[in-house]
N, CA, C and O atoms as a GROMACS GRO file, in nm:
protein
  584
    1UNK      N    1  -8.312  -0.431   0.873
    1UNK     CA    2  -8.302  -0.305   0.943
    1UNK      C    3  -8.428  -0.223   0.923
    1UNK      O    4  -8.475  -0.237   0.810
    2UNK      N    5  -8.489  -0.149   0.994
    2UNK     CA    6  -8.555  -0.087   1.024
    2UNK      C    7  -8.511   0.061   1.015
    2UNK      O    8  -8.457   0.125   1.105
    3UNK      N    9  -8.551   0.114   0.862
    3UNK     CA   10  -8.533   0.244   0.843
    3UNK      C   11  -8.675   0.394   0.889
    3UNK      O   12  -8.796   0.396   0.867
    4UNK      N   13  -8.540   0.545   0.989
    4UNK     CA   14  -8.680   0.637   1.009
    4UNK      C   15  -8.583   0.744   0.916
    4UNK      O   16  -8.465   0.714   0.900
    5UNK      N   17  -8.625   0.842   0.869
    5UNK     CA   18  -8.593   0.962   0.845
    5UNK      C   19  -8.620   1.066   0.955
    5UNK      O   20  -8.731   1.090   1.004
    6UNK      N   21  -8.525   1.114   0.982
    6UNK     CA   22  -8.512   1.225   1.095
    6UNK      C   23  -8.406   1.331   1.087
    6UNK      O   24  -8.300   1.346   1.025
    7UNK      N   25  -8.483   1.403   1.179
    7UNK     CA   26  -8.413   1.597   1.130
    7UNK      C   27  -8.283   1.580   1.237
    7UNK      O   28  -8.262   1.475   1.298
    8UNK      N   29  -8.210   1.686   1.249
    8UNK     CA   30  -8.119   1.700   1.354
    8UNK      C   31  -8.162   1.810   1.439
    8UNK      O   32  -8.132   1.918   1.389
    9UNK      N   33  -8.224   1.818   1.553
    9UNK     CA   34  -8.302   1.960   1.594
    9UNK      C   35  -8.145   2.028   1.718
    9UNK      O   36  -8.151   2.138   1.773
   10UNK      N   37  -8.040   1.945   1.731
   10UNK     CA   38  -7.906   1.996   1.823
   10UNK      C   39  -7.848   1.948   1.848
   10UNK      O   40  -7.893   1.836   1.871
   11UNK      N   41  -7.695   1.959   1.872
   11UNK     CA   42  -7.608   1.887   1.940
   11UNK      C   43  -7.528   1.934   2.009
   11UNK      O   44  -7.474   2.045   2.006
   12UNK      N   45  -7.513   1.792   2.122
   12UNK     CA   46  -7.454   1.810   2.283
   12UNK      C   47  -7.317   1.742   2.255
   12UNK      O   48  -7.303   1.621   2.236
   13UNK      N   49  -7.217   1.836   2.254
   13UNK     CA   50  -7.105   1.732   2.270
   13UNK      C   51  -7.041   1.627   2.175
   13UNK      O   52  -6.968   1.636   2.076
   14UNK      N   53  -7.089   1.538   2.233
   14UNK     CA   54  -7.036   1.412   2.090
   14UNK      C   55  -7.196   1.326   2.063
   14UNK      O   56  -7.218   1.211   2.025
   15UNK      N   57  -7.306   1.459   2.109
   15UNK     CA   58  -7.445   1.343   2.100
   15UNK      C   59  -7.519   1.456   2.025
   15UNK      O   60  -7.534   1.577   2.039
   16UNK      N   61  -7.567   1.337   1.917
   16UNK     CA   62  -7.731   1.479   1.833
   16UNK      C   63  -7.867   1.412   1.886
   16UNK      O   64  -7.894   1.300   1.929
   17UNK      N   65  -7.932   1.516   1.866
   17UNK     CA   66  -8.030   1.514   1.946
   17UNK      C   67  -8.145   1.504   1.775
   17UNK      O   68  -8.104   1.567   1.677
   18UNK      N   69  -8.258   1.435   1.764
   18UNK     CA   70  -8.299   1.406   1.662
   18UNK      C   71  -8.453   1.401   1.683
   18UNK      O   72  -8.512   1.375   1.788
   19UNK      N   73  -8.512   1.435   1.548
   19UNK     CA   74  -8.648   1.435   1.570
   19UNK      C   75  -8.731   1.351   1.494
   19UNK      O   76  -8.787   1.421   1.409
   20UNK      N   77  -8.756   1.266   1.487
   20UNK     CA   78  -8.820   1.123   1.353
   20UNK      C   79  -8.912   1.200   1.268
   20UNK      O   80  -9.007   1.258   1.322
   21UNK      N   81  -8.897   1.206   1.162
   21UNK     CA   82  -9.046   1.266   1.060
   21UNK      C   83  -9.142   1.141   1.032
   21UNK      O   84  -9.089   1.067   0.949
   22UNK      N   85  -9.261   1.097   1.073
   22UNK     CA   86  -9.296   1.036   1.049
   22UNK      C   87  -9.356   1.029   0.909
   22UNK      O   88  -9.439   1.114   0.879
   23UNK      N   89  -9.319   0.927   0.813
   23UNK     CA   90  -9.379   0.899   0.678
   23UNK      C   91  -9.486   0.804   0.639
   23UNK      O   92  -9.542   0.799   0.530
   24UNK      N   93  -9.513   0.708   0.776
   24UNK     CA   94  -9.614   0.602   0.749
   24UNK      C   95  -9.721   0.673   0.800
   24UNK      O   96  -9.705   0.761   0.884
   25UNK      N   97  -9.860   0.632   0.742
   25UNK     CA   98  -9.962   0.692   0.765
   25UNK      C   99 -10.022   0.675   0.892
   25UNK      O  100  -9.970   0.567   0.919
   26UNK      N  101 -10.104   0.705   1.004
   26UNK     CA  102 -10.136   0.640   1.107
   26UNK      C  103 -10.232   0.532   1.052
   26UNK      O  104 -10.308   0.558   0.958
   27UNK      N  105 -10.226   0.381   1.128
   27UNK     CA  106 -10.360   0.280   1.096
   27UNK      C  107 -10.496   0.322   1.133
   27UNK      O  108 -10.578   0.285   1.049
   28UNK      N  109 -10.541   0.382   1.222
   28UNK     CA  110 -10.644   0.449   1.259
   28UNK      C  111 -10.763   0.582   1.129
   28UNK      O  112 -10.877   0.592   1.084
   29UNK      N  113 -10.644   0.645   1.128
   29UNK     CA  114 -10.691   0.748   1.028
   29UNK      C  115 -10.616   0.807   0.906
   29UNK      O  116 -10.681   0.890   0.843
   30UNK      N  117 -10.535   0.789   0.876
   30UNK     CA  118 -10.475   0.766   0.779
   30UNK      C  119 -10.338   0.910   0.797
   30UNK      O  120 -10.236   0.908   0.727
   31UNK      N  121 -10.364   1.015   0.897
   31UNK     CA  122 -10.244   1.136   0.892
   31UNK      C  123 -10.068   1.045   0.930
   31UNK      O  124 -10.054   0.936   0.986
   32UNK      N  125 -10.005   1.099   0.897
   32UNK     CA  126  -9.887   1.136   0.939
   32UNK      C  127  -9.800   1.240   1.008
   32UNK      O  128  -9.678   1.253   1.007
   33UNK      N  129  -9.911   1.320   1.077
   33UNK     CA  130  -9.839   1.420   1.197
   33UNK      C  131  -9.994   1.438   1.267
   33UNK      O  132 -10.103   1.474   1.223
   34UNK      N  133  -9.954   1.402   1.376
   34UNK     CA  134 -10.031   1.453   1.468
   34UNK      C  135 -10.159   1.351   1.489
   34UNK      O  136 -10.153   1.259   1.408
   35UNK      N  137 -10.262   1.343   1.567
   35UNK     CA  138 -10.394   1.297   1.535
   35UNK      C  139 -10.506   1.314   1.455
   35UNK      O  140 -10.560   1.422   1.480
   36UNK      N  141 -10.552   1.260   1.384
   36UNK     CA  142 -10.660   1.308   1.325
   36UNK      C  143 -10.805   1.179   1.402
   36UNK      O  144 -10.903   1.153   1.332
   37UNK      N  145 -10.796   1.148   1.474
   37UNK     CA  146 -10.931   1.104   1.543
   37UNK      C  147 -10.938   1.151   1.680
   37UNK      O  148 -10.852   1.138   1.767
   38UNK      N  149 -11.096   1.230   1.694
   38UNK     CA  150 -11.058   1.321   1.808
   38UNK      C  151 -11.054   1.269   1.914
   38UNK      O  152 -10.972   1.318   1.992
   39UNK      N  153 -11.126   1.167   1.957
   39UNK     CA  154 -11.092   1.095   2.086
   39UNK      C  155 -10.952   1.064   2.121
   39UNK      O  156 -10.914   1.126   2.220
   40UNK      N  157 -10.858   0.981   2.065
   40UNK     CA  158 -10.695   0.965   2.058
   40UNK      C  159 -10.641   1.096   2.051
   40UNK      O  160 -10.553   1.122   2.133
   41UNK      N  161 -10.678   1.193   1.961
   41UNK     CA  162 -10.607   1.287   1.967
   41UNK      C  163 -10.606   1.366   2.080
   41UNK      O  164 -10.508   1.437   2.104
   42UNK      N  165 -10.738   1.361   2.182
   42UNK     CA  166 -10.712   1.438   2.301
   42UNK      C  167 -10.666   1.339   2.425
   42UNK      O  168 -10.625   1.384   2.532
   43UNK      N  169 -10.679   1.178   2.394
   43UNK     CA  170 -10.630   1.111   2.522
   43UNK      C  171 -10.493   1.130   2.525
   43UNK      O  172 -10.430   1.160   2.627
   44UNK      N  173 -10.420   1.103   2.356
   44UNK     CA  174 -10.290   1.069   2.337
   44UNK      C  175 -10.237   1.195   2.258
   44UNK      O  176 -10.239   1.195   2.134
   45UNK      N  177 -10.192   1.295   2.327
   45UNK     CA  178 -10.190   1.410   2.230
   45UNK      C  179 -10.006   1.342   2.164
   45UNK      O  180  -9.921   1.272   2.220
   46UNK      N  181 -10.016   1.424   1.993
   46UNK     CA  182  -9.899   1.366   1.948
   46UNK      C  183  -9.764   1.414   1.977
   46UNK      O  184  -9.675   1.402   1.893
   47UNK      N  185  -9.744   1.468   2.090
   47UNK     CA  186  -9.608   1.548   2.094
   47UNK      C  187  -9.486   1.531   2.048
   47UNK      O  188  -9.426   1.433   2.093
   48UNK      N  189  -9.437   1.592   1.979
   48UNK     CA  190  -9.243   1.580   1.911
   48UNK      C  191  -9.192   1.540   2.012
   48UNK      O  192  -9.185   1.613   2.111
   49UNK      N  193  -9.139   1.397   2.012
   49UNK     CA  194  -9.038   1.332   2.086
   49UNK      C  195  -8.886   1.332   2.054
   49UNK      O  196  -8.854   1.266   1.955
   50UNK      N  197  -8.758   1.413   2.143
   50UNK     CA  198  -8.642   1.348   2.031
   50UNK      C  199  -8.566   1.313   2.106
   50UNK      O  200  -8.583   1.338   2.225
   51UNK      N  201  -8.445   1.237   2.058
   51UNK     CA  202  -8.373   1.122   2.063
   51UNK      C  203  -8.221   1.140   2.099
   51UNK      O  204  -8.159   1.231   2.044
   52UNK      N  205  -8.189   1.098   2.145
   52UNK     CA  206  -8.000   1.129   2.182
   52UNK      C  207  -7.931   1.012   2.125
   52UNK      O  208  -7.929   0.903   2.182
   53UNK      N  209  -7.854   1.043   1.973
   53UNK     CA  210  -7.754   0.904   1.921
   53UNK      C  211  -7.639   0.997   1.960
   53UNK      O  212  -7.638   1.115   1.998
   54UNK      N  213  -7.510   0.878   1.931
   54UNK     CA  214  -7.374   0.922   1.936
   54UNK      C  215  -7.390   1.016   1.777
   54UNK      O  216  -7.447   0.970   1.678
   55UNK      N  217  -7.336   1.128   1.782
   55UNK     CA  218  -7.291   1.174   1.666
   55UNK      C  219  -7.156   1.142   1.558
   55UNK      O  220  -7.072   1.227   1.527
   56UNK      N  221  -7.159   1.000   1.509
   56UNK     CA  222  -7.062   0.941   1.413
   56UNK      C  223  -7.017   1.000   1.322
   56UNK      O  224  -6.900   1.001   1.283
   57UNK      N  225  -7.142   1.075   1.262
   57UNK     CA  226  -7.154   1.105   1.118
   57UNK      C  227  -7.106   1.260   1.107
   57UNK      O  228  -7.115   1.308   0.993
   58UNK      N  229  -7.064   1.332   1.192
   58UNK     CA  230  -7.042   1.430   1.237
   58UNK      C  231  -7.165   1.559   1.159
   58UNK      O  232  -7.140   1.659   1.093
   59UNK      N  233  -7.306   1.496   1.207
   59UNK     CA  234  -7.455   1.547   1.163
   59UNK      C  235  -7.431   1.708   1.205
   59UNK      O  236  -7.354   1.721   1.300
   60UNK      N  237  -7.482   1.824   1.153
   60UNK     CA  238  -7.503   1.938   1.190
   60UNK      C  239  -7.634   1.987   1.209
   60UNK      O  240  -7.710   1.953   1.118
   61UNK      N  241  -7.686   2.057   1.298
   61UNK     CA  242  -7.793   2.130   1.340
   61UNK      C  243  -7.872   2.151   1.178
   61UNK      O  244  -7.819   2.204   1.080
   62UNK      N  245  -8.036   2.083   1.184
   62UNK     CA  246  -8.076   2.099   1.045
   62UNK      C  247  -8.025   1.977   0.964
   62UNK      O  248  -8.109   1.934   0.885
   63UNK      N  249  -7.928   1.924   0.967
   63UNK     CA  250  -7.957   1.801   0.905
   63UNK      C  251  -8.078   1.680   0.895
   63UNK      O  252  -8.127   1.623   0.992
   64UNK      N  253  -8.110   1.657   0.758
   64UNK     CA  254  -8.167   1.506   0.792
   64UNK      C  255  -8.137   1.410   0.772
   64UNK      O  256  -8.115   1.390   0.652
   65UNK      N  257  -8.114   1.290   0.867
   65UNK     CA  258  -8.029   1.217   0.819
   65UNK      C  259  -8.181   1.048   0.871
   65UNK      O  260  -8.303   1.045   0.885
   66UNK      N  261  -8.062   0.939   0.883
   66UNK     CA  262  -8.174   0.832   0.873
   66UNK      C  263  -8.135   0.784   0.979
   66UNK      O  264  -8.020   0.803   1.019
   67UNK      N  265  -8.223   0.713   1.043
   67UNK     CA  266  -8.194   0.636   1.170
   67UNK      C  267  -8.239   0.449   1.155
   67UNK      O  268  -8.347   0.392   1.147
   68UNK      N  269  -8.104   0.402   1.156
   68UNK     CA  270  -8.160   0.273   1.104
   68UNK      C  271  -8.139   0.203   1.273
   68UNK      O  272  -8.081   0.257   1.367
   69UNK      N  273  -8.198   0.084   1.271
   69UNK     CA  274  -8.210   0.017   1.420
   69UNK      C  275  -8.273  -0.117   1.395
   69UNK      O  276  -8.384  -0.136   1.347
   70UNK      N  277  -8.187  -0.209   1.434
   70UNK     CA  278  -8.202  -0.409   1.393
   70UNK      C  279  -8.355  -0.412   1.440
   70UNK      O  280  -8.419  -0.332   1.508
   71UNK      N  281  -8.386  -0.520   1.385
   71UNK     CA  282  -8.522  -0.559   1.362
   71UNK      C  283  -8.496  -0.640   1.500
   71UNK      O  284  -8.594  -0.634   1.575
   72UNK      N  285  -8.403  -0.705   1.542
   72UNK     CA  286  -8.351  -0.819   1.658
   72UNK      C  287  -8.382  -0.662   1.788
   72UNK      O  288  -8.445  -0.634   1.890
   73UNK      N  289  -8.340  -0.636   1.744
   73UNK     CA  290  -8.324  -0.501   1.889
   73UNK      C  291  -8.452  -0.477   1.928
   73UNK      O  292  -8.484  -0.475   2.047
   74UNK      N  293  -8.549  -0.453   1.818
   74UNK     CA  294  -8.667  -0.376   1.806
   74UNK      C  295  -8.737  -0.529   1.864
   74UNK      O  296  -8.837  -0.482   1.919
   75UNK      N  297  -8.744  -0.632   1.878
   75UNK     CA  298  -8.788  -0.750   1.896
   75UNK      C  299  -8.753  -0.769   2.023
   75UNK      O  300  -8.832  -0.753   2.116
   76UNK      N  301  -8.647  -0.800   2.035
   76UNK     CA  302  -8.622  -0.785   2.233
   76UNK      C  303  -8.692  -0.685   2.309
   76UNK      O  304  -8.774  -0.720   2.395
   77UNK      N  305  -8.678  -0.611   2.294
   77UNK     CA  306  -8.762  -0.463   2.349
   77UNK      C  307  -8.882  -0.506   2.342
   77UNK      O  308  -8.931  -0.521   2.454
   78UNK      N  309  -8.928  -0.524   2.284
   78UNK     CA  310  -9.115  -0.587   2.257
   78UNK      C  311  -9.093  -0.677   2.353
   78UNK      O  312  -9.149  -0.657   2.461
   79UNK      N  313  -9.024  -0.771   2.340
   79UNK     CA  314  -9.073  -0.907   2.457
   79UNK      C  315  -9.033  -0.861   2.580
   79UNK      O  316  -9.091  -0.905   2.680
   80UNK      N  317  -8.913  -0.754   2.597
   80UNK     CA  318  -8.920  -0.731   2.757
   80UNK      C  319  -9.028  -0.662   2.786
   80UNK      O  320  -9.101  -0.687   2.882
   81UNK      N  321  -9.051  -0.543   2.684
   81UNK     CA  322  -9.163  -0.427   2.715
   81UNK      C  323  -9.287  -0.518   2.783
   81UNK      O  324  -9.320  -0.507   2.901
   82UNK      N  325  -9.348  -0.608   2.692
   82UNK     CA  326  -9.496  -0.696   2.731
   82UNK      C  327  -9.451  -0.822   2.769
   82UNK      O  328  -9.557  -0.876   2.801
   83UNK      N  329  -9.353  -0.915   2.788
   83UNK     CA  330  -9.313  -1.042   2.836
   83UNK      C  331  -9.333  -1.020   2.994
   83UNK      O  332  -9.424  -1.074   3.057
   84UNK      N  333  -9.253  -0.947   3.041
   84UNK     CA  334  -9.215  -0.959   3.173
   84UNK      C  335  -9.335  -0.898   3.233
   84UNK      O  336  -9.364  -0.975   3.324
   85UNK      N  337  -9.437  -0.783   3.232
   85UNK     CA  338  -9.524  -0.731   3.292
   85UNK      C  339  -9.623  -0.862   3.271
   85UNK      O  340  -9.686  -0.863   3.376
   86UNK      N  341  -9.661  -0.952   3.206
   86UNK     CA  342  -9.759  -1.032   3.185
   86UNK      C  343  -9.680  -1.140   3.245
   86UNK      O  344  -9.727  -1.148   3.358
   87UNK      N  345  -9.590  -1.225   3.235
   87UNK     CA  346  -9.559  -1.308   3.277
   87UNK      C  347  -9.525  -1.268   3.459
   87UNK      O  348  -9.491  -1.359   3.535
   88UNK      N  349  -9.534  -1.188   3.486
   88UNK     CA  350  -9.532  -1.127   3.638
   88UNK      C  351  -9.671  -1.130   3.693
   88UNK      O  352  -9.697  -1.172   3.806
   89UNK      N  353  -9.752  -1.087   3.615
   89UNK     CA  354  -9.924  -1.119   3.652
   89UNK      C  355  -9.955  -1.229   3.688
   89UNK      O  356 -10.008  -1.256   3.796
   90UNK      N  357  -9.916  -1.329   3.573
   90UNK     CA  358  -9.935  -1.501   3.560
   90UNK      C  359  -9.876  -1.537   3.734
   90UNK      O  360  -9.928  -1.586   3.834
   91UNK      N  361  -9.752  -1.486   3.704
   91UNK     CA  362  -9.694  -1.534   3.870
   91UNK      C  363  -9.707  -1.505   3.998
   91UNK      O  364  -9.678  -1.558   4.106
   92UNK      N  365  -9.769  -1.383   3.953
   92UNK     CA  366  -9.843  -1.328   4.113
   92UNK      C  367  -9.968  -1.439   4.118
   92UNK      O  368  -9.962  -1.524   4.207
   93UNK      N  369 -10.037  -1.440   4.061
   93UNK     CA  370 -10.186  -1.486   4.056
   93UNK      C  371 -10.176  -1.641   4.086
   93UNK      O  372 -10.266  -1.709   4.135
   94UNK      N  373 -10.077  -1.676   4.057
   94UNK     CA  374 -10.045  -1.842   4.087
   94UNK      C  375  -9.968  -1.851   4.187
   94UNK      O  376  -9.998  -1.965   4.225
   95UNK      N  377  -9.887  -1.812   4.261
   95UNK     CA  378  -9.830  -1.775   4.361
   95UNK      C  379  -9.933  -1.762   4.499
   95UNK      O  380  -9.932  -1.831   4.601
   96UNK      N  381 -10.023  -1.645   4.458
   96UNK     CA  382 -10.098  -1.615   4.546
   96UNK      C  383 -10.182  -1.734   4.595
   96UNK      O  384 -10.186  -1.765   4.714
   97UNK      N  385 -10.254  -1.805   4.491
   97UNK     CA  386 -10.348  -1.867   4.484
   97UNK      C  387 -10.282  -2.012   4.537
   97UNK      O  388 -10.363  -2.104   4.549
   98UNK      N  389 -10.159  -2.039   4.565
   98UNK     CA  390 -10.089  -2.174   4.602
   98UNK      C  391 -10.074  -2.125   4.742
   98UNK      O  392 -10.075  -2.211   4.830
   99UNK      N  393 -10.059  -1.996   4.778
   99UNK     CA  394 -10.005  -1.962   4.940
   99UNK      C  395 -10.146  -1.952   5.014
   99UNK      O  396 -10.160  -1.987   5.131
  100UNK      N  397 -10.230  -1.909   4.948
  100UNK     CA  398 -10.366  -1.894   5.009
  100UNK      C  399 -10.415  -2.030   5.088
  100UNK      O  400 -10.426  -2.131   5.019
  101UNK      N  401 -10.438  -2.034   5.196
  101UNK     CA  402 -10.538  -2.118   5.240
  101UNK      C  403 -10.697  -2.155   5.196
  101UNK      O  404 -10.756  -2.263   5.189
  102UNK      N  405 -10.742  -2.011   5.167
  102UNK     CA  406 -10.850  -2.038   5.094
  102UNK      C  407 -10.871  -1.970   4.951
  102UNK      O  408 -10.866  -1.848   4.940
  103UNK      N  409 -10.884  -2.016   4.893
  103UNK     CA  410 -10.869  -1.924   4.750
  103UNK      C  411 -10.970  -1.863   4.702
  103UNK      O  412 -11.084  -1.909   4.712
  104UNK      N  413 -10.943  -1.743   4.639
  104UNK     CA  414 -11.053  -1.668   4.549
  104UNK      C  415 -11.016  -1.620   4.457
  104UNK      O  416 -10.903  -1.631   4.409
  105UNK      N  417 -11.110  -1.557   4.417
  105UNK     CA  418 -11.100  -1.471   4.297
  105UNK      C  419 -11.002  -1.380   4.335
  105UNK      O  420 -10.884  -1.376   4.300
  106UNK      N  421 -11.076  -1.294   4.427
  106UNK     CA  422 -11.048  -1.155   4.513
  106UNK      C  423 -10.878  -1.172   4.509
  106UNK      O  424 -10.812  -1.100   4.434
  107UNK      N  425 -10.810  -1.278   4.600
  107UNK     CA  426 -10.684  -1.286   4.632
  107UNK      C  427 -10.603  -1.268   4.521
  107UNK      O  428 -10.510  -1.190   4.504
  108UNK      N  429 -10.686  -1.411   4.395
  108UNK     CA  430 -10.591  -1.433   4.279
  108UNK      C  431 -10.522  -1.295   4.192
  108UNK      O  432 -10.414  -1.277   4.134
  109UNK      N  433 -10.676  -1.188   4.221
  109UNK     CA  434 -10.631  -1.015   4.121
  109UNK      C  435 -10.558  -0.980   4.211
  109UNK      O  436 -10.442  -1.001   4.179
  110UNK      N  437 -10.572  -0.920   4.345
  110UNK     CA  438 -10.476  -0.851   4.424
  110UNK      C  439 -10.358  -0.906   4.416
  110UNK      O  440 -10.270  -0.822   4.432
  111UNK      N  441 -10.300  -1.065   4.388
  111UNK     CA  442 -10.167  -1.115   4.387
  111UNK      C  443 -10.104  -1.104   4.220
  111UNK      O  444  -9.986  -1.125   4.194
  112UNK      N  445 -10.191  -1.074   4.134
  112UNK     CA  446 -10.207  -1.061   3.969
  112UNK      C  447 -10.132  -0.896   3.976
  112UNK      O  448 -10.021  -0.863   3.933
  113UNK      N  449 -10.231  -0.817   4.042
  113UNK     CA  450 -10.211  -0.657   4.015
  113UNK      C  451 -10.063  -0.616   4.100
  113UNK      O  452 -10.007  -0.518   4.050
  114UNK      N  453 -10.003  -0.667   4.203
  114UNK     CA  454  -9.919  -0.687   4.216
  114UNK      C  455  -9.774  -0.737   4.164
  114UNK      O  456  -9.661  -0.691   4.174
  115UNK      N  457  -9.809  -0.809   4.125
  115UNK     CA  458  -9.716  -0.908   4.066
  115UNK      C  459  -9.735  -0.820   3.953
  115UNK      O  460  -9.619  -0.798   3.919
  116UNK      N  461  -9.823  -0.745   3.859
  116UNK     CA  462  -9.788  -0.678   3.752
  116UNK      C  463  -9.740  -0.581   3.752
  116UNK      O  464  -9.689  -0.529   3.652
  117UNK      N  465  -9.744  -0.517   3.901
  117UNK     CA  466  -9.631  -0.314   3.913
  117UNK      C  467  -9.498  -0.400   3.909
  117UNK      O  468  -9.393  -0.377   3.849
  118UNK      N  469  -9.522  -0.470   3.963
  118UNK     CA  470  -9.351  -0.522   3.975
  118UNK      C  471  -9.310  -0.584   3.894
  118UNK      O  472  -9.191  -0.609   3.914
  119UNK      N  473  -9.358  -0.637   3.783
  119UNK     CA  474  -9.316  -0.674   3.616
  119UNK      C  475  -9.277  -0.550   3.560
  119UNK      O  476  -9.184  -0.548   3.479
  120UNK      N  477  -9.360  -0.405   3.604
  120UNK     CA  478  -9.335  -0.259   3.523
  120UNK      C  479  -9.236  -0.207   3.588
  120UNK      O  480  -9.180  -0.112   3.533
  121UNK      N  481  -9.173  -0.261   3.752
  121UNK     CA  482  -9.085  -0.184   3.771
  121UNK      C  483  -8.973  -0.221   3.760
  121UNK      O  484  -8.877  -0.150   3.791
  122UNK      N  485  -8.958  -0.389   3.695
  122UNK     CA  486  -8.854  -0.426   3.649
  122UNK      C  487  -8.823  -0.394   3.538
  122UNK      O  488  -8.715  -0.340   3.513
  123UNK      N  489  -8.936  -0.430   3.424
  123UNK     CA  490  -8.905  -0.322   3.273
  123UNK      C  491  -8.807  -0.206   3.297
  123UNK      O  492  -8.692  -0.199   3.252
  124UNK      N  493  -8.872  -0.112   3.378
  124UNK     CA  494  -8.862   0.054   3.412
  124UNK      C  495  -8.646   0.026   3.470
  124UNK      O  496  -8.552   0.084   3.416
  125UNK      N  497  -8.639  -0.047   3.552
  125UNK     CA  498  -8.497  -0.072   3.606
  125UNK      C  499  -8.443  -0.126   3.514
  125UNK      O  500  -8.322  -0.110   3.529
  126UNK      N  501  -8.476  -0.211   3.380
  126UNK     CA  502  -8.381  -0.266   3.304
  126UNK      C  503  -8.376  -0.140   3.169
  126UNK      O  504  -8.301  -0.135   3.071
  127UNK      N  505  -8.457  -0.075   3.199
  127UNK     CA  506  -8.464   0.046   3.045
  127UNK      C  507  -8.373   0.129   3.112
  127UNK      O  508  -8.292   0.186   3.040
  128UNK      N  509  -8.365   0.154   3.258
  128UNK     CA  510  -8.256   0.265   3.330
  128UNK      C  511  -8.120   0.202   3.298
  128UNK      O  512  -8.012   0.252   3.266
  129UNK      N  513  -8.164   0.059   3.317
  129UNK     CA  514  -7.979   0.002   3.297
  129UNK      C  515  -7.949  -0.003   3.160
  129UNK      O  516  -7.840   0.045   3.129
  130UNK      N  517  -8.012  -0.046   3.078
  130UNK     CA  518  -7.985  -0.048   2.956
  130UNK      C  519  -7.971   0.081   2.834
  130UNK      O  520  -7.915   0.090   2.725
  131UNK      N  521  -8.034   0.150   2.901
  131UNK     CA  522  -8.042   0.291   2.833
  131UNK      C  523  -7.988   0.348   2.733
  131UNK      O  524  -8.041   0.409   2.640
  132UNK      N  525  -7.819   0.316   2.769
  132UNK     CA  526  -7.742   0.386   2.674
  132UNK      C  527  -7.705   0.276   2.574
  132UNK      O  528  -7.661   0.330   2.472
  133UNK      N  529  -7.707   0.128   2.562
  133UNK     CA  530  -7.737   0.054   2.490
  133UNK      C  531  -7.835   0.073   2.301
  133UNK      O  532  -7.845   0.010   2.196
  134UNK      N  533  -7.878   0.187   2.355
  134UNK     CA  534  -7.955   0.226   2.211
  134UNK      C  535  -7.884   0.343   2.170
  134UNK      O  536  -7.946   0.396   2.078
  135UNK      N  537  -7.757   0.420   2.205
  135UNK     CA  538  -7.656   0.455   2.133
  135UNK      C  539  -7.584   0.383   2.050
  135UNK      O  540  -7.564   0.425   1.936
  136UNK      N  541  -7.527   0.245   2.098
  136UNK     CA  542  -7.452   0.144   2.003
  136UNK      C  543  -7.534   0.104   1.920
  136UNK      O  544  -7.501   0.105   1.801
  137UNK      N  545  -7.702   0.044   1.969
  137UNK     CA  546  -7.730  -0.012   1.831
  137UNK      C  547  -7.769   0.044   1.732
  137UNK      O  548  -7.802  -0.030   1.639
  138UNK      N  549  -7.782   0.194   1.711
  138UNK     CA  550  -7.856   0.248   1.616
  138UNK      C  551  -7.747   0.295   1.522
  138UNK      O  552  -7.634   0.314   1.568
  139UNK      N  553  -7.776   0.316   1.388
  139UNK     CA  554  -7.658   0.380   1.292
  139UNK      C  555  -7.763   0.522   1.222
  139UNK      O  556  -7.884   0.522   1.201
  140UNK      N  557  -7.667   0.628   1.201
  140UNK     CA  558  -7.713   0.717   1.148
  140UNK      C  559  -7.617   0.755   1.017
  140UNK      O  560  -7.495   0.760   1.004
  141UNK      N  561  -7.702   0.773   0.949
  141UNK     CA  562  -7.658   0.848   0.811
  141UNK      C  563  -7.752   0.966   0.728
  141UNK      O  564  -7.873   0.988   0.722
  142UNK      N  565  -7.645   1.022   0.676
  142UNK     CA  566  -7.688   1.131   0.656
  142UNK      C  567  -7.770   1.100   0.517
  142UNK      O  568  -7.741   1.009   0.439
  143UNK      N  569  -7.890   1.204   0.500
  143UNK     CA  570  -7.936   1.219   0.392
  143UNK      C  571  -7.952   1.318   0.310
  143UNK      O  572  -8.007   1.301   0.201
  144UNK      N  573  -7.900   1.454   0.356
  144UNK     CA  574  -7.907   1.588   0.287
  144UNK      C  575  -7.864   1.686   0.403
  144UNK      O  576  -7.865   1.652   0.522
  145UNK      N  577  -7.822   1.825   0.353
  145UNK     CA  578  -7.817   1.913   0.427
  145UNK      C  579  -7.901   2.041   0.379
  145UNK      O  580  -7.860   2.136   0.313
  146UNK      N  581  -8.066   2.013   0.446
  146UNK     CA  582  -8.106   2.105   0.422
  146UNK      C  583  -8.158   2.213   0.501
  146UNK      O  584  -8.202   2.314   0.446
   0.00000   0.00000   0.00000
C-alpha cells in the first residue's frame, strides 16, 4: 500500500474533501511544497489539489488523516495513463503507412499524431467512466485531530 498524509479541508455529504501534505522531497530540488527551480516553478506552478473520498471514518473538517491506495491500482493507472496514448501512436503510424499507396515520413506522423489524440481521448473517456472507482479503492484513516 501506498501511504499520503492528508488534511481534511470539508465535507459534502457522505464525501471529504482532502488535501495531501506532501512529505517526500521533490527529485529535482530537494523542497516539499511548492517549486523551488525557477523554470518548473513558473511552467508547472504547484497548486493545492484536493480530493473527494467516501467519508468512512466519519473525518471532521481539520482532520489529518492518511490516505492509503494499492500499489496494483496505482500500476493500472500508469499503464492506461501511458499504454494506450503510445500504443495508439504505434497504430496510427502503421495503419497509415499499410493504407498509403505511397509512403512517407510525412503520412506515417500525421497518422502517429492522430492516432495519439485518440489514445488521450480514450484515457480521458475511461477516467470519466471510471472516476468514482477511486472512492472504493482508497482507505482513509485517521491520524489526529488537530
Amino acid at each position: 500500500m501506498i501511504h499520503e498524509e492528508a488534511l481534511v479541508k470539508s465535507i459534502q455529504k457522505n464525501l471529504v474533501e482532502v488535501e495531501i501534505i506532501r512529505s517526500k522531497p521533490c527529485g529535482l530540488c530537494g523542497q516539499t511544497q511548492g517549486c523551488g527551480n525557477g523554470i518548473w516553478g513558473k511552467i508547472f506552478t504547484q497548486k493545492k489539489s484536493s480530493l473527494l473520498f467516501k467519508n468512512t471514518i466519519n473525518a471532521a473538517e481539520g482532520d489529518h488523516v492518511l490516505l492509503a491506495i494499492e500499489e496494483n491500482y496505482l500500476l493500472k493507472t500508469a499503464l492506461i495513463i501511458y499504454g494506450v496514448p503510445l500504443f495508439a501512436l504505434f497504430f496510427g503510424m502503421i495503419a497509415t503507412d499499410m493504407m498509403a499507396t505511397h509512403s512517407s515520413d510525412l503520412k506515417s506522423f500525421i497518422g502517429g499524431s492522430i492516432g495519439f489524440l485518440l489514445g488521450i481521448i480514450i484515457v480521458k473517456y475511461i477516467s470519466i467512466k471510471n472516476h468514482d472507482h477511486l472512492y472504493q479503492d482508497a482507505i482513509l484513516m485517521k491520524t489526529s485531530n488537530t
